[in-house]
Each structure stands twice: as structure tokens, then as C-alpha cells.
TORTOR-99889 format. One record per residue: residue in three letters; z negated, y negated, x negated of N, C-alpha, C, O in turn; chain. Coordinates in pm, 1 decimal. Layout:
BEGIN
<r->ALA&nz->Z&ny->Y&nx->X&caz->Z&cay->Y&cax->X&cz->Z&cy->Y&cx->X&oz->Z&oy->Y&ox->X&c->A>
...
END
This chain:
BEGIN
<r->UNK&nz->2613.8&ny->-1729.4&nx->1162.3&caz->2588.8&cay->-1622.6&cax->1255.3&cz->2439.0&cy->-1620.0&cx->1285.8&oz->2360.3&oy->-1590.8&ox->1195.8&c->A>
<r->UNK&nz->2392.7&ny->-1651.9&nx->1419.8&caz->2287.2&cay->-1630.5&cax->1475.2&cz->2218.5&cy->-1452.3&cx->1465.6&oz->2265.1&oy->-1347.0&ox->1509.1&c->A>
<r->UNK&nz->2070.6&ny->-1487.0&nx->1376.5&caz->2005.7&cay->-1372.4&cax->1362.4&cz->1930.9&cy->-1320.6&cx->1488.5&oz->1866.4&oy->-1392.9&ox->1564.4&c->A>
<r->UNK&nz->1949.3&ny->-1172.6&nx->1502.7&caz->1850.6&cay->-1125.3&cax->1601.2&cz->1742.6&cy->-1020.7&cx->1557.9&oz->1788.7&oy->-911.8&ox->1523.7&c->A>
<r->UNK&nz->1621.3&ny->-1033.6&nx->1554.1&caz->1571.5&cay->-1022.9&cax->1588.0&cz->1481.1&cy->-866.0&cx->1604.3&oz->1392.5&oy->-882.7&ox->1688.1&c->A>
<r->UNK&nz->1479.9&ny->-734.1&nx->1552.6&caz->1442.1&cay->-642.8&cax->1666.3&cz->1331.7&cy->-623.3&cx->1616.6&oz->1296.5&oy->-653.6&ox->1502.6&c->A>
<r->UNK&nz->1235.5&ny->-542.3&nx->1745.2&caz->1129.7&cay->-445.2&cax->1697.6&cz->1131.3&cy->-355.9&cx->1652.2&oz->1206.1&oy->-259.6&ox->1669.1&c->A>
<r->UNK&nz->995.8&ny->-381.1&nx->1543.1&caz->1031.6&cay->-273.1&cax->1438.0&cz->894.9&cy->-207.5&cx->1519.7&oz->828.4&oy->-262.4&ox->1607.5&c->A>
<r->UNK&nz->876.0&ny->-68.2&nx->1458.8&caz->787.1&cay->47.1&cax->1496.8&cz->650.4&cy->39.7&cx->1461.6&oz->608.0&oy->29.6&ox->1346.5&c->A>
<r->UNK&nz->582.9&ny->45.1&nx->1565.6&caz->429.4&cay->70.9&cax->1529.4&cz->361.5&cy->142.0&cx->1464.1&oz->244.0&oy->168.1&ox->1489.9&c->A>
<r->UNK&nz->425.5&ny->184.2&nx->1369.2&caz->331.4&cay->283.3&cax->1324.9&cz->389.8&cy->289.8&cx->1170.6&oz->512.2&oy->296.1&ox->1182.0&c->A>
<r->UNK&nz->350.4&ny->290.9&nx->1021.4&caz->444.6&cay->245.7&cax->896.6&cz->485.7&cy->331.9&cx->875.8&oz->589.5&oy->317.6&ox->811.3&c->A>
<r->UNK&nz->449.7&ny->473.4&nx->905.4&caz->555.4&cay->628.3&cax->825.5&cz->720.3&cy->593.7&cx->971.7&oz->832.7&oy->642.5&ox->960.1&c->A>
<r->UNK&nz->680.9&ny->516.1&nx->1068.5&caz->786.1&cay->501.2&cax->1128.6&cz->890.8&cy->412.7&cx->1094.8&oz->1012.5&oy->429.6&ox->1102.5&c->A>
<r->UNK&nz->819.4&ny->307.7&nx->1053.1&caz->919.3&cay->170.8&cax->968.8&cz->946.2&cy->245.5&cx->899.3&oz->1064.5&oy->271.3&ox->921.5&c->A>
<r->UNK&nz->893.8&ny->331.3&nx->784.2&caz->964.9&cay->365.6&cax->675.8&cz->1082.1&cy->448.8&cx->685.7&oz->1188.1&oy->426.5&ox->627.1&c->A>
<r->UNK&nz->1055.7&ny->556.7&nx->771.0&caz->1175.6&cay->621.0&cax->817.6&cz->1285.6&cy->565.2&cx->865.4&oz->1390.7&oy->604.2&ox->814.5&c->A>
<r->UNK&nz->1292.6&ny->472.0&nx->962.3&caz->1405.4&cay->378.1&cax->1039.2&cz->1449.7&cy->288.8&cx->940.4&oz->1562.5&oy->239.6&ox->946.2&c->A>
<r->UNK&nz->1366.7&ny->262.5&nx->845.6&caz->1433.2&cay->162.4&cax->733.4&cz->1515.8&cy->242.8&cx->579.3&oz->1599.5&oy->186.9&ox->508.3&c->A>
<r->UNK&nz->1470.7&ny->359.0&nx->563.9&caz->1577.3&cay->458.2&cax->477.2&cz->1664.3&cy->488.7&cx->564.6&oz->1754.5&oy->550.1&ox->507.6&c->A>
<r->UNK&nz->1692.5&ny->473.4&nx->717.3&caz->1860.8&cay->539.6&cax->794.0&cz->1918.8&cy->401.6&cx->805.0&oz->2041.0&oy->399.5&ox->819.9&c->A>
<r->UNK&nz->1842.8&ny->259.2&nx->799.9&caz->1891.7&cay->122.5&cax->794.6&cz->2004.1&cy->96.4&cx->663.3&oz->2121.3&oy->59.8&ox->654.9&c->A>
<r->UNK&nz->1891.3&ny->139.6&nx->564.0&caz->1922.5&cay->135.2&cax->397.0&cz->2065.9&cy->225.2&cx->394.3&oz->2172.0&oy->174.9&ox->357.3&c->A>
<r->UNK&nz->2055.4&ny->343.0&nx->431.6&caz->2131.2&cay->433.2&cax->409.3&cz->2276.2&cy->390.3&cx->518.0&oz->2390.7&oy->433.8&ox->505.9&c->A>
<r->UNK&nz->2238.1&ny->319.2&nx->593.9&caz->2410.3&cay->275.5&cax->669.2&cz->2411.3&cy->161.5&cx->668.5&oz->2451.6&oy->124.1&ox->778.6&c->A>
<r->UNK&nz->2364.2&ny->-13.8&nx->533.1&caz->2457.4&cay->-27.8&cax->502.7&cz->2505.9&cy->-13.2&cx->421.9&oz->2608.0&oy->-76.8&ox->395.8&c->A>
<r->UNK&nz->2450.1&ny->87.2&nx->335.5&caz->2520.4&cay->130.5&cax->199.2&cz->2618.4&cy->204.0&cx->203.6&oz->2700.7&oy->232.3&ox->116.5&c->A>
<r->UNK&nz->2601.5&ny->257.6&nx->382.0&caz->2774.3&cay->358.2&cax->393.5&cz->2859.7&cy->273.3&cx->416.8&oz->2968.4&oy->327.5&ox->436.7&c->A>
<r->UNK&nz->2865.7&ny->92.3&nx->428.8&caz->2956.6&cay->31.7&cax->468.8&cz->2964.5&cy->-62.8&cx->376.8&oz->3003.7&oy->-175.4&ox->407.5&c->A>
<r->UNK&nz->2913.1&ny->-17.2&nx->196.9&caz->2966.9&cay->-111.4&cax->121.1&cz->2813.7&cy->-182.6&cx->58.8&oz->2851.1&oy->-245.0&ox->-40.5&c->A>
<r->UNK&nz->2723.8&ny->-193.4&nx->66.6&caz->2608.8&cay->-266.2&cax->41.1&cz->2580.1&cy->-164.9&cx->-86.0&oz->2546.5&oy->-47.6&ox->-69.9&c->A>
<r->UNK&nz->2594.8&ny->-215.5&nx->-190.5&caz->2521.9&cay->-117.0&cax->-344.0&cz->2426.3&cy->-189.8&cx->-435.6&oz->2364.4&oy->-123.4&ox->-518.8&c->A>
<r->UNK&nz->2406.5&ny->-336.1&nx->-427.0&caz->2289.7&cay->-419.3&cax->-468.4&cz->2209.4&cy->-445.9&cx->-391.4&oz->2228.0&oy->-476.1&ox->-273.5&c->A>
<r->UNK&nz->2078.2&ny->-435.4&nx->-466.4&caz->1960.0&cay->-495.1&cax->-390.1&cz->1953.7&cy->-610.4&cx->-295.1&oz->1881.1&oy->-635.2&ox->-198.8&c->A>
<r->UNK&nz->2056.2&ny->-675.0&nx->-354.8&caz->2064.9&cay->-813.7&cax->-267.3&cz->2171.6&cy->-790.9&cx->-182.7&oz->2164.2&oy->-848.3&ox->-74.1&c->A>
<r->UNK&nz->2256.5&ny->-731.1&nx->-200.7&caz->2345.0&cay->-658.9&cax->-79.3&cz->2274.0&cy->-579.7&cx->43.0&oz->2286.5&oy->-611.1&ox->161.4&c->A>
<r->UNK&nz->2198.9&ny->-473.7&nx->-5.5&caz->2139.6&cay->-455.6&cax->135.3&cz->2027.4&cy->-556.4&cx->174.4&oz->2007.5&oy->-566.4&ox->295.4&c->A>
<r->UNK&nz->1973.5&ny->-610.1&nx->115.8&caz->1881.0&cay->-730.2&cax->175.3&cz->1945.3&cy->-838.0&cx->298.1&oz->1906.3&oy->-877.6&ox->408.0&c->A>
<r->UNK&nz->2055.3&ny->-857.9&nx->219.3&caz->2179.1&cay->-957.4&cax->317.2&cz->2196.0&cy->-875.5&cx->431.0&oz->2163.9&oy->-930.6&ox->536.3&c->A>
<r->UNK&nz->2243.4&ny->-742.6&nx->441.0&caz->2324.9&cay->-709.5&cax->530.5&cz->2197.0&cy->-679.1&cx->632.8&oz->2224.9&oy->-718.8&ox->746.0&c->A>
<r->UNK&nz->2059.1&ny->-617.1&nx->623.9&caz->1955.7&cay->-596.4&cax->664.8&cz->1892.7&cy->-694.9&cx->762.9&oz->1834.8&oy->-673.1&ox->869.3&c->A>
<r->UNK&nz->1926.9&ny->-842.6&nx->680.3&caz->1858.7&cay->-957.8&cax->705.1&cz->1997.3&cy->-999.0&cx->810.7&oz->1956.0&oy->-997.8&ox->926.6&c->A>
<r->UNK&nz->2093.5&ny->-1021.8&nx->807.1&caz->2236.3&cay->-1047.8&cax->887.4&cz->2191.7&cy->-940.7&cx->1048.7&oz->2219.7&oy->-983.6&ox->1160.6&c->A>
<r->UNK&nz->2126.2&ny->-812.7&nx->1028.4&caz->2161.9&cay->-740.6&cax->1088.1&cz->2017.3&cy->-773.7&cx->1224.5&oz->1997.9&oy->-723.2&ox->1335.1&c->A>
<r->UNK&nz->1943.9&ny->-877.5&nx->1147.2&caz->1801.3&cay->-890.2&cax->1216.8&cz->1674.7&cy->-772.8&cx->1209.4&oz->1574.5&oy->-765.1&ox->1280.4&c->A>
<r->UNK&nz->1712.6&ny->-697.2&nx->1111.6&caz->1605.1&cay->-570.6&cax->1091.9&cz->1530.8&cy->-653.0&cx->982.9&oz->1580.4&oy->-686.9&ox->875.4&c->A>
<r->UNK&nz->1377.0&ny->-686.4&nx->1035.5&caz->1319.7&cay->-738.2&cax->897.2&cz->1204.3&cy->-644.4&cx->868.0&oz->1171.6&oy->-538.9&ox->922.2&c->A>
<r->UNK&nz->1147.1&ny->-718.6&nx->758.1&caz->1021.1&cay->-624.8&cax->673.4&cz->904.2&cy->-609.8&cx->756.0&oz->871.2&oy->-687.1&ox->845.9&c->A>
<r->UNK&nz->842.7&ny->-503.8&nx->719.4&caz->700.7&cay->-478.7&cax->837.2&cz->660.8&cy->-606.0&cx->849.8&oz->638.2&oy->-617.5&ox->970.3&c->A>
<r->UNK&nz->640.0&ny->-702.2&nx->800.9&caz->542.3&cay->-803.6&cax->841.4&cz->645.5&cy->-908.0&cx->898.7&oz->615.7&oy->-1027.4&ox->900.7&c->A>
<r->UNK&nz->768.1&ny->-862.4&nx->945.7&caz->834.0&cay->-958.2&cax->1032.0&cz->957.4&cy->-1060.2&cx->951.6&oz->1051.1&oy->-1113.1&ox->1011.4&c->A>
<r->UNK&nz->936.4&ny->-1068.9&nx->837.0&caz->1015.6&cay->-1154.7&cax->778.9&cz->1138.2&cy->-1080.3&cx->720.9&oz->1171.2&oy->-961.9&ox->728.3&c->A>
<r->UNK&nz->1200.7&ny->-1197.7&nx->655.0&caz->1339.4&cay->-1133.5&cax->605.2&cz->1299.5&cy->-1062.8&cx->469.9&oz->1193.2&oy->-1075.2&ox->409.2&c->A>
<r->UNK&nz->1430.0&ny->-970.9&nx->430.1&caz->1395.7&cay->-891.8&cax->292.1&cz->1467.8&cy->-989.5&cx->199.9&oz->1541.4&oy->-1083.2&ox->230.9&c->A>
<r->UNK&nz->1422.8&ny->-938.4&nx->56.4&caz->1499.4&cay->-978.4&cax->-59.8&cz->1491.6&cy->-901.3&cx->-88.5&oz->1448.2&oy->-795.6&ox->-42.8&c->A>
<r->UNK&nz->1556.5&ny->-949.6&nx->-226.2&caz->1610.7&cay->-778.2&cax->-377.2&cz->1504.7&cy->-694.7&cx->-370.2&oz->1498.9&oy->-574.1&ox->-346.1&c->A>
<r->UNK&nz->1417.8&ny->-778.8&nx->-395.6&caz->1288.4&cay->-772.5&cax->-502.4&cz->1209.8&cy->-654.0&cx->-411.5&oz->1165.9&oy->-556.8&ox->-472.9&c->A>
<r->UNK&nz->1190.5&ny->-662.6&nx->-253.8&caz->1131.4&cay->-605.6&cax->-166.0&cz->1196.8&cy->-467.4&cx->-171.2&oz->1140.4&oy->-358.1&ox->-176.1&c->A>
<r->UNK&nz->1366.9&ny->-503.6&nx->-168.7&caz->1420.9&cay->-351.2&cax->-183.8&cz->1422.9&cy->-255.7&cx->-264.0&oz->1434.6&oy->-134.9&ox->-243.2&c->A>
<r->UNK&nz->1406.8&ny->-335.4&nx->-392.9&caz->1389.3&cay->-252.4&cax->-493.7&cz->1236.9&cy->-176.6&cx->-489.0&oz->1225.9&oy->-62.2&ox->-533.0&c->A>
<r->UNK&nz->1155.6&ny->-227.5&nx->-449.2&caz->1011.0&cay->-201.9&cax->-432.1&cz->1019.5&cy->-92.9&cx->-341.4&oz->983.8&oy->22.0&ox->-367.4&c->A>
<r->UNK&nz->1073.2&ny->-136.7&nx->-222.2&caz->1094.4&cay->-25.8&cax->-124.0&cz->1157.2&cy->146.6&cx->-173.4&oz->1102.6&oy->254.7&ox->-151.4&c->A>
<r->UNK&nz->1272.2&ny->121.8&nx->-236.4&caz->1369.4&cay->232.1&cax->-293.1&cz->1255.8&cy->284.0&cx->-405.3&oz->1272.7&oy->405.1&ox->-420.0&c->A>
<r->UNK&nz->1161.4&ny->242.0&nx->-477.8&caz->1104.4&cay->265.3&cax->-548.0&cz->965.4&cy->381.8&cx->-538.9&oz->911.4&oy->436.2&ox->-635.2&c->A>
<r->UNK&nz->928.0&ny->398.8&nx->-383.5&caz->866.5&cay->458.5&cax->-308.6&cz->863.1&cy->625.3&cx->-321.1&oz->964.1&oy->691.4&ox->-296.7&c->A>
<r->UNK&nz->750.5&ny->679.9&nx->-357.4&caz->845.4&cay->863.2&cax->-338.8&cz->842.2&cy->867.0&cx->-210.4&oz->924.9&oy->949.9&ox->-172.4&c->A>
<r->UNK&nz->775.9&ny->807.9&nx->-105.1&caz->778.9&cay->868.7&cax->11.7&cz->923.9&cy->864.8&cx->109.7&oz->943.8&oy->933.0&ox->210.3&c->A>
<r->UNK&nz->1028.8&ny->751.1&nx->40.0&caz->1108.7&cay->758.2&cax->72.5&cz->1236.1&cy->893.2&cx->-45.9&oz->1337.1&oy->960.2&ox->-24.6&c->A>
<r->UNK&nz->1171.4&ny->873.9&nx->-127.9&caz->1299.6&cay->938.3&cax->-185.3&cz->1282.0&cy->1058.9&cx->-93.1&oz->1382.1&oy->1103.9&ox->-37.2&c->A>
<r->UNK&nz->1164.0&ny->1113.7&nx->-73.4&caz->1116.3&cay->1283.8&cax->21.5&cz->1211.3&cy->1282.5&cx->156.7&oz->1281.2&oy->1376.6&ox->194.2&c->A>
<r->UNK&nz->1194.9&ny->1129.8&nx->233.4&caz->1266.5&cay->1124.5&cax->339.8&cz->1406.8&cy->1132.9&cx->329.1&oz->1463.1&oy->1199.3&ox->416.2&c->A>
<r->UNK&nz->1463.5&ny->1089.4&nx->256.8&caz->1598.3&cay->1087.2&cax->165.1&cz->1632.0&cy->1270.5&cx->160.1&oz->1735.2&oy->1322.3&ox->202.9&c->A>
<r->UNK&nz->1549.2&ny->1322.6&nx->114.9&caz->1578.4&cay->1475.5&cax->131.0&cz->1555.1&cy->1556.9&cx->238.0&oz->1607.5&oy->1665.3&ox->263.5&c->A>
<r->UNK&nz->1497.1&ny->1514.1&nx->280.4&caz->1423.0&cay->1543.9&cax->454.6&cz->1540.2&cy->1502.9&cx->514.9&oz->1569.7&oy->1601.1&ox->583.1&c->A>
<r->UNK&nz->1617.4&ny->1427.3&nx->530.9&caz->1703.5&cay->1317.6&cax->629.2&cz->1886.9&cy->1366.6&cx->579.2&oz->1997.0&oy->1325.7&ox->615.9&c->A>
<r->UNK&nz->1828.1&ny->1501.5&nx->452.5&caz->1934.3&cay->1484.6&cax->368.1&cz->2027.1&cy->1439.9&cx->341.8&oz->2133.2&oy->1502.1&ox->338.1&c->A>
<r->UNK&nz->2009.3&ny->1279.3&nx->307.5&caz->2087.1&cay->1155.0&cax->233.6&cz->2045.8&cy->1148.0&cx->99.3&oz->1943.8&oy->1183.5&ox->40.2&c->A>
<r->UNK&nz->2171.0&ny->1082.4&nx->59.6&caz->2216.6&cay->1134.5&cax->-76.9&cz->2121.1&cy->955.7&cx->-167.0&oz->2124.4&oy->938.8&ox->-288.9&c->A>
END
């Protein structure tokens, strides 16, 4: 399956936000490992601020963030 591609947001409190509602739907469709949402993320063409694809390792780093867990309550997702 051919990857596409999108733009991500100029600005990083914006990536970060668009990437916890990314995180958070494909985990509503089954993604519960790090390397599960990395796949489905990377399948889906949404990559990491600097353009490339994710791994575990990035997600876990990412999820690891308070600024997302805040958005997580802000966004109130569980």
C-alpha cells in the first residue's frame, strides 16, 4: 500500500494536539502497542514533526509527555 504523505502543522503545540486525536483514533480502531500505533500512523502517512516515519520508541516518548497527557484531559480522552 502506497504511503501518503500529509502536512503536518506549523506550529509544535499544533502537531502535538493533531497527533494525541491521531493517537487516540487508531487506538479506537484496535492499535494498543507502541508499534501498533506507529504502523497504523506510518500506513496512514501522518509522520513525525521532522517528516519521517514513527517507531515504538518515538511513541512511547511521545505518550510520555505531560503536555499531552493535559491535552488528553482537555480533549477529554481517556
Amino acid at each position: 500500500m502506497a504511503e501518503t504523505r500529509r502536512e503536518r502543522p506549523q506550529k509544535p503545540e499544533d502537531f502535538t494536539r493533531e497527533t494525541v486525536i491521531e493517537i487516540e483514533g487508531v487506538r479506537s480502531i484496535g492499535a494498543e502497542s507502541a508499534e501498533d500505533i506507529a504502523t497504523a500512523l506510518n500506513r496512514s502517512g501522518y509522520t513525525n514533526w521532522r517528516g519521517h516515519q514513527w517507531d515504538a520508541e518515538q511513541i512511547m516518548t511521545f505518550l510520555a509527555n505531560p503536555e499531552v497527557d493535559h491535552l488528553r484531559r482537555e480533549l477529554k480522552l481517556k
